[in-house]
N, C-alpha and C positions, 0 to 999 in steps of 0.2 A: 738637212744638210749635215752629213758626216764632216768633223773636224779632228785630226789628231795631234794631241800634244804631251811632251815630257810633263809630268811632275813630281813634285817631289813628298811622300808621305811624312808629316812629322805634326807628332803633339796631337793625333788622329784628325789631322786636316792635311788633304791634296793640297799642294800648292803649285801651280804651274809657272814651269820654268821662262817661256817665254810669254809675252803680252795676251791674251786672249778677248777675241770683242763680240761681245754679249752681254745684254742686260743683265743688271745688278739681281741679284736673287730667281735667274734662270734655271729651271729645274731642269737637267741631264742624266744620260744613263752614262756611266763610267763601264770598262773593260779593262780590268784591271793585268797588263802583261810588263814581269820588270825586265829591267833593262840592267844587263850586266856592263861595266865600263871597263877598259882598257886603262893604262896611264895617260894619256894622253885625253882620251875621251874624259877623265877625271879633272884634268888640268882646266880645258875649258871650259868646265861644268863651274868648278873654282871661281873662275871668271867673268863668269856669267852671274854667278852668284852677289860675289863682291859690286860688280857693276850696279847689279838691281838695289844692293844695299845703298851704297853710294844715293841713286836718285833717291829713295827714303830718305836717306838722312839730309842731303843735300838744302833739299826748302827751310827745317828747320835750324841746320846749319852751319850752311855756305857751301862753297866748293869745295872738293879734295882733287887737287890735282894727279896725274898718276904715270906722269912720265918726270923725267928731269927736268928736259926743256918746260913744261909745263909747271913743274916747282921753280927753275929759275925765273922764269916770265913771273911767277905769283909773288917771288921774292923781290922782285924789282917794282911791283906797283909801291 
């Protein structure tokens, strides 16, 4: 099964930008083609990023809300 996915080269490890499901230490052959980004295509890359951090950090701790409505509702518990 051919799958393709963003990711992102750093600290000399791929890191894939969205979820990928495959057994833990699954040995793959990589194609390596970059992807140049626009402003925009950058913006939601940004977003995506932050997101992924968020659920990291999140379990060890707590939520970060990320709209206003979402910081007032936090602000009112």
């Amino acid at each position: 099964m051919i799958t393709h996915i963003e990711a992102i080269y750093h600290d000399g490890v791929f890191q894939p930008v969205q979820d990928v499901k495959m057994p833990e230490n699954q040995r793959v052959r990589l194609s390596i083609e970059p992807v140049e980004m626009d402003g925009i295509a950058k913006a939601r890359q940004w977003l995506v990023d932050v997101q992924a951090m968020q659920q990291r950090i999140a379990p060890e701790r707590g939520f970060f809300p990320d709209s206003a409505v979402s910081i007032a509702e936090d602000r009112m518990r």
